[in-house]
KOLKOLBA-953798 format. One record per residue: residue number from 1; residue in three letters; x, y, z of N, C-alpha, C in turn. Coordinates in nm, 3 decimals. Each point is the difference from the previous one (the first is absolute). Example, Ala and Ser with C-alpha at 12.3 -4.5 7.8 and 13.67 -1.06 7.14 Angstrom:
% residues 2
PT     i    aa        nx        ny        nz       cax       cay       caz        cx        cy        cz
PT     1   ala     1.319    -0.569     0.780    -0.089     0.119     0.000     0.090     0.120     0.000
PT     2   ser    -0.035     0.105    -0.072     0.082     0.119     0.006    -0.077     0.109     0.073
***
This chain:
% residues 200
PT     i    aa        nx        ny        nz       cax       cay       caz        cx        cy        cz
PT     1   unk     0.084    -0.119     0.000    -0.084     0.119     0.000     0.088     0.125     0.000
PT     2   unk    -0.052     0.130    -0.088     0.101     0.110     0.000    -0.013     0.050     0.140
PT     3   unk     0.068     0.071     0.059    -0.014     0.123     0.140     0.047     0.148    -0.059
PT     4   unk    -0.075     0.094     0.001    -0.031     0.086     0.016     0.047     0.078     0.130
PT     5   unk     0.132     0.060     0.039     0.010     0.071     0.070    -0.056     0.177    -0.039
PT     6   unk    -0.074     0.028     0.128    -0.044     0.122    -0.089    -0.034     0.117     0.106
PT     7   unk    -0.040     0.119    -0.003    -0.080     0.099     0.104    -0.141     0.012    -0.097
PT     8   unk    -0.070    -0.044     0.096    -0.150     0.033    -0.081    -0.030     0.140    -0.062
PT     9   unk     0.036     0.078     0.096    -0.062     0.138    -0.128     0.090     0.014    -0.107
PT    10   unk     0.095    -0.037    -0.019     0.080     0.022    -0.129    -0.060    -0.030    -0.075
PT    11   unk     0.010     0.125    -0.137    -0.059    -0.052    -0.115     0.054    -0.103    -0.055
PT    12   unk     0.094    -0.009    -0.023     0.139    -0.047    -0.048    -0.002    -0.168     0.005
PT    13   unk    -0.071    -0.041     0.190     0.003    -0.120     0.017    -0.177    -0.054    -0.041
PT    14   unk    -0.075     0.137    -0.019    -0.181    -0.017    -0.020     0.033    -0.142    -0.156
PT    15   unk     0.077     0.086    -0.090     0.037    -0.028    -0.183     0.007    -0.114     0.048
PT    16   unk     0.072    -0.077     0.098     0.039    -0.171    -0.002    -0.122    -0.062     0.019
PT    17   unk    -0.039     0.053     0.086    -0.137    -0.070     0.091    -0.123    -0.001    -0.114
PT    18   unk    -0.030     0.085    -0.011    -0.111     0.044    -0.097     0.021    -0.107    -0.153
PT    19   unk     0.132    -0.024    -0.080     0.041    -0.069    -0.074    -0.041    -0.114     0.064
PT    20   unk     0.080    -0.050     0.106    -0.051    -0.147     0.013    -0.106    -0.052     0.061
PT    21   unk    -0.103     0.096     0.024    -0.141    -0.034     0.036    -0.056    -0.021    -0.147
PT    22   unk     0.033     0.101    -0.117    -0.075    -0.031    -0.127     0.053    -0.152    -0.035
PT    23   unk     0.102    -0.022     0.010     0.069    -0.113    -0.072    -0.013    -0.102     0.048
PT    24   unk    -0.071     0.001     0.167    -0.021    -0.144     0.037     0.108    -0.069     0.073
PT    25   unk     0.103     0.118     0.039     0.115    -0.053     0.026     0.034     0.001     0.153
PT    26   unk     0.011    -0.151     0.058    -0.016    -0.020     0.186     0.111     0.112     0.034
PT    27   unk     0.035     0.061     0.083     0.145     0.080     0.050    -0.017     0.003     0.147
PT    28   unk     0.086    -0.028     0.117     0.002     0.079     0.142     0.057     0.096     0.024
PT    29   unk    -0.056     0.137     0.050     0.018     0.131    -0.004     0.137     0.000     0.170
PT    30   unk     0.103     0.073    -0.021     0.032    -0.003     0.140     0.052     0.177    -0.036
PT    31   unk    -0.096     0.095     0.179     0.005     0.086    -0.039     0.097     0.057     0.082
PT    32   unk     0.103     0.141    -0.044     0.109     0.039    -0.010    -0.076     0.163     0.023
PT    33   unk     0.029     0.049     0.153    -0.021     0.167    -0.020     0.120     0.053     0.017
PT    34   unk    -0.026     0.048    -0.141     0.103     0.156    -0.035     0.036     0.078     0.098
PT    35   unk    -0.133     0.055     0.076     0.030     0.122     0.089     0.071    -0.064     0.138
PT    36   unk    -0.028    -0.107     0.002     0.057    -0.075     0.151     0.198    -0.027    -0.062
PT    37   unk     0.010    -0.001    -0.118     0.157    -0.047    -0.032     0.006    -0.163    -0.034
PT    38   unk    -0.085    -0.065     0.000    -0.012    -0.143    -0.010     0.052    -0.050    -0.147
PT    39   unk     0.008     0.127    -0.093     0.101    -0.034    -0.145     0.128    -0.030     0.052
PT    40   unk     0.011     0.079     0.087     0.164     0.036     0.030     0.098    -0.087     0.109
PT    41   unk    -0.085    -0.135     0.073     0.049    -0.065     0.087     0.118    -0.121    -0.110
PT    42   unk     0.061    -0.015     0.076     0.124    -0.100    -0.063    -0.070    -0.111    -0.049
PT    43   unk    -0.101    -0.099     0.035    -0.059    -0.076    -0.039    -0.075     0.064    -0.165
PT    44   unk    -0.051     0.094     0.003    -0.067     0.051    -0.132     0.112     0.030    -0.079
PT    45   unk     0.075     0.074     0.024     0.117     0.017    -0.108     0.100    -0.094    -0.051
PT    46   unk    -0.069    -0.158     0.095     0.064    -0.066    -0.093    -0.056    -0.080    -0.120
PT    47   unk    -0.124     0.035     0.012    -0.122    -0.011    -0.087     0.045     0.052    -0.120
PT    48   unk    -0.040     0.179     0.003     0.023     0.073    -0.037     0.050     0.134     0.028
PT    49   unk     0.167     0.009    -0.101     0.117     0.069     0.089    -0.067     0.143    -0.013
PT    50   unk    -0.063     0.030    -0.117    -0.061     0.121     0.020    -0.111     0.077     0.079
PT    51   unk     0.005    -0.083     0.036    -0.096    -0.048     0.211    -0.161     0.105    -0.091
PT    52   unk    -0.023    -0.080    -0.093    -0.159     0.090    -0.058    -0.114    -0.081     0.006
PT    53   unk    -0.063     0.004     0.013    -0.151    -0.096    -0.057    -0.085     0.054    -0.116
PT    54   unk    -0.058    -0.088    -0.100    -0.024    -0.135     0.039     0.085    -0.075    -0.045
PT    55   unk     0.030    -0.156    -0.005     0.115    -0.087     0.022    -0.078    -0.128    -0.006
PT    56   unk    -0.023    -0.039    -0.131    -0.045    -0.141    -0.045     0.055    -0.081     0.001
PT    57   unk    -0.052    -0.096     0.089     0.072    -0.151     0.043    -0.004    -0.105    -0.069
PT    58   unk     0.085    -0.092    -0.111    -0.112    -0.109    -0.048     0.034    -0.112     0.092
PT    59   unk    -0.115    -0.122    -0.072     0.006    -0.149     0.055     0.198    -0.027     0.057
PT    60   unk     0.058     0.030    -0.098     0.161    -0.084    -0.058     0.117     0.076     0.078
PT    61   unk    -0.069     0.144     0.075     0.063     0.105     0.079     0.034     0.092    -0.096
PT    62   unk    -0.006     0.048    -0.110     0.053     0.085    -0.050    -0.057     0.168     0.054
PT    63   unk     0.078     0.044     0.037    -0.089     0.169     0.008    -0.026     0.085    -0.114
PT    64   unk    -0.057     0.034    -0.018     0.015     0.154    -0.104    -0.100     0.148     0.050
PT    65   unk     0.051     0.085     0.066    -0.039     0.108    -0.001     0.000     0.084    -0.107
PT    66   unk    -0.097     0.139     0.040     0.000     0.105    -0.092    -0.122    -0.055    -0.088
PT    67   unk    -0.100     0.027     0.074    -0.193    -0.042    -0.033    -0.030    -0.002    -0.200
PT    68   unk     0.059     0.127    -0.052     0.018    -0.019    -0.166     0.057    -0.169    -0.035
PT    69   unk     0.110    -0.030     0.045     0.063    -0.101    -0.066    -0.100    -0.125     0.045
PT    70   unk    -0.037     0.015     0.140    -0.067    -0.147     0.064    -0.129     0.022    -0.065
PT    71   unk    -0.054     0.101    -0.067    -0.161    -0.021    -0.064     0.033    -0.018    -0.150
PT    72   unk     0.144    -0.018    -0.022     0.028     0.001    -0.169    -0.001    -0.176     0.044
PT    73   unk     0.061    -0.053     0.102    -0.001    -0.145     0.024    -0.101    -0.080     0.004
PT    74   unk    -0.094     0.065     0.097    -0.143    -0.052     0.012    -0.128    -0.018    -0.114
PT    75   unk     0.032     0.123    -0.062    -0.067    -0.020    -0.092     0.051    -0.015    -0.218
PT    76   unk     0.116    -0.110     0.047     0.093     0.011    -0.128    -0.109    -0.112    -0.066
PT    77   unk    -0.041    -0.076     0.007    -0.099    -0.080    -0.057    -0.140    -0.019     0.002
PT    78   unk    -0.053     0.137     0.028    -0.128    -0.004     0.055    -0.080     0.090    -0.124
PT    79   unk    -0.141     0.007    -0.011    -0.045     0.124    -0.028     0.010     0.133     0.026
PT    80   unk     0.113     0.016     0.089    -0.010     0.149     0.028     0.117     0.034    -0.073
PT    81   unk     0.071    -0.048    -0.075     0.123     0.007    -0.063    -0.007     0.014    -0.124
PT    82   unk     0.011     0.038    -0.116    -0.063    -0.011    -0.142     0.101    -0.064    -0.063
PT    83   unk    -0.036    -0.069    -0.119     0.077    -0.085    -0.051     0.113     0.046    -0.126
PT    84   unk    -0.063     0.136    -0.012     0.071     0.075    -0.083     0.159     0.099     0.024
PT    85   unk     0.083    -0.044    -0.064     0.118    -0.003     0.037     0.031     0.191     0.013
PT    86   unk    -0.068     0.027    -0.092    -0.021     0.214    -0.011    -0.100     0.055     0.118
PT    87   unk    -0.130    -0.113     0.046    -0.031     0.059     0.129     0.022    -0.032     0.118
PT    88   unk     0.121    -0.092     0.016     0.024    -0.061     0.095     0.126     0.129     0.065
PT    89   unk     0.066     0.051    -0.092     0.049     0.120     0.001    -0.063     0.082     0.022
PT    90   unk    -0.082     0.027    -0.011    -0.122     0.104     0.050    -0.003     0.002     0.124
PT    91   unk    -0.034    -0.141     0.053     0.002     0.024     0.167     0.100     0.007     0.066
PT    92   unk     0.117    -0.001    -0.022     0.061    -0.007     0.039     0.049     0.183    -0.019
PT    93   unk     0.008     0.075    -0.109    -0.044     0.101     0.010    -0.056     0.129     0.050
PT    94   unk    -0.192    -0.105     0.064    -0.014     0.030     0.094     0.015    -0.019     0.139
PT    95   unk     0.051    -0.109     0.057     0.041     0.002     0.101     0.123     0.027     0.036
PT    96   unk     0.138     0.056    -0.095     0.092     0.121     0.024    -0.077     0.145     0.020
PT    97   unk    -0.078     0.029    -0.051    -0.058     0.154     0.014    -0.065    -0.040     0.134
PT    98   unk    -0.080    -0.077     0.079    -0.037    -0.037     0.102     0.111     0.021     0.136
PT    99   unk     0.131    -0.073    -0.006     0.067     0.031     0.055     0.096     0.100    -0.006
PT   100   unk    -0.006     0.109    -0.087     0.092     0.089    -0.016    -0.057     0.140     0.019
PT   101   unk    -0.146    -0.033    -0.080    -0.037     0.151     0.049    -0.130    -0.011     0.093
PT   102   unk    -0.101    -0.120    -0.009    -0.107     0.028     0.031     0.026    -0.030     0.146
PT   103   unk     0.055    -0.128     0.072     0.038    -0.028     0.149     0.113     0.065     0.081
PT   104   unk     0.059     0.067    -0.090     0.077     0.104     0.098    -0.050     0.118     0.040
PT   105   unk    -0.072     0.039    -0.039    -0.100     0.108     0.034    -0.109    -0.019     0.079
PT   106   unk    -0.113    -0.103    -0.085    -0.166    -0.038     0.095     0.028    -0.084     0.105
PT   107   unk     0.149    -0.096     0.025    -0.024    -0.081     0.108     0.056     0.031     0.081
PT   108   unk     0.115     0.069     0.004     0.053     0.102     0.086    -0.048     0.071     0.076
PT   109   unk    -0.126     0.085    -0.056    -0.084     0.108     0.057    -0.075    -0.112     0.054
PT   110   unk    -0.034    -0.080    -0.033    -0.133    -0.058     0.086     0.067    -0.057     0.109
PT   111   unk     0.127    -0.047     0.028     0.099    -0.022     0.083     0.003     0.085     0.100
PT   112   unk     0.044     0.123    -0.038    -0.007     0.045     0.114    -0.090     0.106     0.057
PT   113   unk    -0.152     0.011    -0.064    -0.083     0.041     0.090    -0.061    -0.099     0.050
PT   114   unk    -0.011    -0.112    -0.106    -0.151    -0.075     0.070     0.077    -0.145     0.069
PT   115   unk     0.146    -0.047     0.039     0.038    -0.094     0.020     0.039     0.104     0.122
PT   116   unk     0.144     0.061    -0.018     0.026     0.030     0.137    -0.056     0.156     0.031
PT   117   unk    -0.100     0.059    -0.071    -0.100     0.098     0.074     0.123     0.121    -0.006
PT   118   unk     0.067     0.066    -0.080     0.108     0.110     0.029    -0.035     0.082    -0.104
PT   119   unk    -0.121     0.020    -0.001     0.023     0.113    -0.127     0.033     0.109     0.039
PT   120   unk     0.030     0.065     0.074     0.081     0.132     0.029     0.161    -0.034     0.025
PT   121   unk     0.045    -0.097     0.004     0.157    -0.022    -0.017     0.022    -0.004    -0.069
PT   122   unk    -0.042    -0.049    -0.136    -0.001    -0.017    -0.165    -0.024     0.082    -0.050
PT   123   unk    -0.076     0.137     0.010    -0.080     0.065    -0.083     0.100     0.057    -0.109
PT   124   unk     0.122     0.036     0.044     0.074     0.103    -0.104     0.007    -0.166    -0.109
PT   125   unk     0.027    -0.103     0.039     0.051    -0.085    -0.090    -0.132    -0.027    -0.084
PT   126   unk    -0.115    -0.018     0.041    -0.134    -0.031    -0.042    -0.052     0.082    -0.122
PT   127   unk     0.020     0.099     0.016     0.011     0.123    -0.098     0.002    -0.047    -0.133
PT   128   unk     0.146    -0.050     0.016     0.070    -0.094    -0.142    -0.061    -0.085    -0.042
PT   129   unk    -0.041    -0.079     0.075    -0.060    -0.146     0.010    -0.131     0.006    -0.056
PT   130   unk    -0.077     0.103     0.045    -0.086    -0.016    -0.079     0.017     0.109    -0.122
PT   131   unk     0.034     0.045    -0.012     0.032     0.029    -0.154     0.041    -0.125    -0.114
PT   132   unk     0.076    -0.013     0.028     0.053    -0.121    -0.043    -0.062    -0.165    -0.038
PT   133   unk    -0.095     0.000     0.132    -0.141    -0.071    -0.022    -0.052    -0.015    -0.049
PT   134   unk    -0.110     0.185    -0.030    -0.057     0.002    -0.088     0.029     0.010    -0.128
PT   135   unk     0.158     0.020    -0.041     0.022    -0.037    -0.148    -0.033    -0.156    -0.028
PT   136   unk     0.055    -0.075     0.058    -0.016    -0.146     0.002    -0.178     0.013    -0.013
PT   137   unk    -0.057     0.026     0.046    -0.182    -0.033     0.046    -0.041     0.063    -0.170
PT   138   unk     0.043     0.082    -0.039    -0.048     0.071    -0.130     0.066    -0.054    -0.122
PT   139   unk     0.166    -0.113    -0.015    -0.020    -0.082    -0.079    -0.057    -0.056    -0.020
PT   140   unk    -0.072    -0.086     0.097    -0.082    -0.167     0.009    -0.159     0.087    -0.026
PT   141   unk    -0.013     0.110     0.012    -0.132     0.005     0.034    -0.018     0.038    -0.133
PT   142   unk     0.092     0.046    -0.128     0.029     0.052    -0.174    -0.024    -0.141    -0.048
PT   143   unk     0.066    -0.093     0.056     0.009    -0.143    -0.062    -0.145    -0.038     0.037
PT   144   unk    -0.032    -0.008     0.070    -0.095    -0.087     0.042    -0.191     0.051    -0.031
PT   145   unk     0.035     0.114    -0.048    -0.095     0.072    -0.102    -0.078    -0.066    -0.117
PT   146   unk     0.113    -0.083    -0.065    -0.016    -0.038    -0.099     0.049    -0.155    -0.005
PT   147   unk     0.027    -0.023     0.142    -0.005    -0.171     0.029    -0.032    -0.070     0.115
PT   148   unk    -0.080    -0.093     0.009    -0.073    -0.060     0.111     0.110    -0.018     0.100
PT   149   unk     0.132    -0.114    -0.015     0.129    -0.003     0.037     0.095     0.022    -0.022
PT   150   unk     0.124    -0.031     0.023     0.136     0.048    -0.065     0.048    -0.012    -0.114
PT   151   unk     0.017    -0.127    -0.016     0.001    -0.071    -0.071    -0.058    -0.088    -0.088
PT   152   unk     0.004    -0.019    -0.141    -0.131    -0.031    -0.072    -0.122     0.048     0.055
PT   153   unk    -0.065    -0.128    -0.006    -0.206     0.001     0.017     0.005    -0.067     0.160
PT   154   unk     0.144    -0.067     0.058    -0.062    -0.048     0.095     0.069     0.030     0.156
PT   155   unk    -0.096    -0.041     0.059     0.155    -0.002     0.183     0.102    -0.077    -0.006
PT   156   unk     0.105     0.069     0.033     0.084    -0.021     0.011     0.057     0.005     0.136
PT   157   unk     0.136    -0.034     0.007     0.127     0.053     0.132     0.020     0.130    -0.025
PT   158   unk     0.005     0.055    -0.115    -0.001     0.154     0.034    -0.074     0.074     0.054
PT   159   unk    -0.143    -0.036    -0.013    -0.143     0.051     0.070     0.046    -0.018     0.123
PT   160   unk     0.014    -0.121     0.031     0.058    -0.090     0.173     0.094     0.182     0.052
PT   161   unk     0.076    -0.032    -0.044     0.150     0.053     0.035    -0.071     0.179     0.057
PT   162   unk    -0.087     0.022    -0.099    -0.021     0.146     0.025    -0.141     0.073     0.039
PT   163   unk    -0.038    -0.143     0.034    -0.170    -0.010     0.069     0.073     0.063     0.154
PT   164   unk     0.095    -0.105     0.018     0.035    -0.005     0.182    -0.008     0.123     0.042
PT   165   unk     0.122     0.109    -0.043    -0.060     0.092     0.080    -0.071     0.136    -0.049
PT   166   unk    -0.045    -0.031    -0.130    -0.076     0.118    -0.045    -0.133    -0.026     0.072
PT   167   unk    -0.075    -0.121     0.080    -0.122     0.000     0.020    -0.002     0.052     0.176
PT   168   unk     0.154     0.012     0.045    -0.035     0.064     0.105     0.091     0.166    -0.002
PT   169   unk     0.003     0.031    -0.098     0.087     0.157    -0.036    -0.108     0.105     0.117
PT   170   unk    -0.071    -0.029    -0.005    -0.092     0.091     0.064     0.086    -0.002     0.185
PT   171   unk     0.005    -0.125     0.024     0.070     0.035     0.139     0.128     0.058    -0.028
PT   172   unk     0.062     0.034    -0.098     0.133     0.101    -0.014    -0.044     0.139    -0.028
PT   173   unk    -0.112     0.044     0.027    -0.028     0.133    -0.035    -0.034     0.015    -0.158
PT   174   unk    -0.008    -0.092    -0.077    -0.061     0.019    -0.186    -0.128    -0.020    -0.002
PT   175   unk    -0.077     0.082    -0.029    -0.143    -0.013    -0.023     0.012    -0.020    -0.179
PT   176   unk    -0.067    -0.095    -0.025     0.004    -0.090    -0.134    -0.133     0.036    -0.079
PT   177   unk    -0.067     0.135     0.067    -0.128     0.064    -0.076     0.026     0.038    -0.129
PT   178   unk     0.123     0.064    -0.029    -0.017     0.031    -0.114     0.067    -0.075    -0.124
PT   179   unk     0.028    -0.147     0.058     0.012    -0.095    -0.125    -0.122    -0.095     0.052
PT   180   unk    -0.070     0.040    -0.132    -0.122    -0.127     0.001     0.038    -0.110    -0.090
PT   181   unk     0.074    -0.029    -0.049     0.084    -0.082    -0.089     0.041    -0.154     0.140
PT   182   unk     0.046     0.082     0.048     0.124    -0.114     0.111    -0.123    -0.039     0.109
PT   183   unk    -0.125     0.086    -0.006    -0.088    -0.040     0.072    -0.103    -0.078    -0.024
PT   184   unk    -0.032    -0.022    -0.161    -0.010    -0.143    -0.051     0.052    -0.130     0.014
PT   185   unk     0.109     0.035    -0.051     0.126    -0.117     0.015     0.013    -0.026     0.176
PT   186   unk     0.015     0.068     0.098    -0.044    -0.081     0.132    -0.138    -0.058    -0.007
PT   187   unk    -0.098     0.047    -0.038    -0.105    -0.132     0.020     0.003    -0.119    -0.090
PT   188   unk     0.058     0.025    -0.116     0.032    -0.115    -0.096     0.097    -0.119     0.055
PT   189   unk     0.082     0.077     0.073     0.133    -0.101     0.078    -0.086    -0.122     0.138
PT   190   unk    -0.085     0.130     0.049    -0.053    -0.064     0.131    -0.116    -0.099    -0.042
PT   191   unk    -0.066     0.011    -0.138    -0.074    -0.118    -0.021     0.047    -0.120    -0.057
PT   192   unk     0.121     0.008    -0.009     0.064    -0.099    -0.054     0.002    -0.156     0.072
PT   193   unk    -0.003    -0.069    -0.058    -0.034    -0.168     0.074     0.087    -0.017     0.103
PT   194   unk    -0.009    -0.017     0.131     0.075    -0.034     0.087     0.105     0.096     0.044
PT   195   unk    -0.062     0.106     0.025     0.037     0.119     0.037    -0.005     0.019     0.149
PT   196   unk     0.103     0.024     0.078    -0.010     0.033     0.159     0.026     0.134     0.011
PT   197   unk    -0.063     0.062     0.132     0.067     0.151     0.018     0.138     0.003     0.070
PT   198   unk     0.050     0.107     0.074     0.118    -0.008     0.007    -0.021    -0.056     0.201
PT   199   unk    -0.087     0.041     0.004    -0.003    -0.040     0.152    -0.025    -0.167     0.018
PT   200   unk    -0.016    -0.067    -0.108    -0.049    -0.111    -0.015     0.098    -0.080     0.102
***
């Protein structure tokens, strides 16, 4: 069975969970808080030296962290993967713009008001953050105008990858009113077959 080391509100570790509830796939969750330092004990870093979560365990012991690569694993033979060698690049695509511009900004901010509650220690940095955000929120929301998902006609791991924390941007201070685009595409994601929330 895989293990799933993870902190539940992470979006980051939501993408694993949420994947392998669609896919049918058994996993035991063992949970790891950030704010307590529990990445950072000698036992976890020998897990993983970059003492981060989440941190996919398989059957055979192999680890692989860094939630992009373990949902490119999980779902390398599945329907959520397309078979096409030009959109398979696509997601991958999108889930570099996911981690480069869209989660350094929305999960950050939601980090640190609505995880450890500091929005006045952050604020000069927040500033940025959401600027920066909302560029990310107004690509996807141009794309998604004129497409149900990311990629092709169907769900994908890229949807996965950038569902996680655009559906809770709102606890980072982004009000998502004025893309009605990305506010389709969250109810399209959440009706999807075998869909859990993040508190699940």
């Amino acid at each position: 069975m895989l293990t799933l080391y993870e902190f539940s509100s992470s979006g980051n570790c939501y993408k694993l969970r949420l994947a392998m509830a669609q896919l049918g796939i058994a996993f035991r969750r063992i949970e790891k808080d950030i704010t307590r330092g529990e990445t950072r004990t000698a036992d976890f870093l020998a897990i993983n030296p970059n003492g981060r979560i989440p941190v996919l365990v398989t059957p055979e012991g192999q680890v692989l962290p860094e939630s992009n690569a373990a949902l490119w694993y999980l779902a390398r033979e599945s329907q959520f993967m397309p078979k096409d060698a030009f959109q398979q690049a696509q997601v991958l695509q999108w889930m570099f713009f996911e981690q480069y511009n869209h989660e350094p900004n929305i999960a950050t901010s939601r980090y640190w008001i609505h995880v450890l509650g500091e929005r006045e220690k952050y604020a000069e940095a927040l500033a940025e953050k959401q600027q920066k955000g909302h560029e990310a929120l107004r690509v996807m929301d141009a794309h998604l105008a004129d497409h149900d998902f990311f990629v092709g006609e169907s769900y994908s791991i890229a949807d996965i990858a950038l569902y996680a924390y655009t559906h809770v941007a709102e606890q980072g201070g982004f009000s998502l009113k004025a893309y009605p685009a990305i506010g389709n595409w969250l109810n399209r994601v959440a009706e999807q077959p075998g869909y859990v929330p993040m508190e699940a």
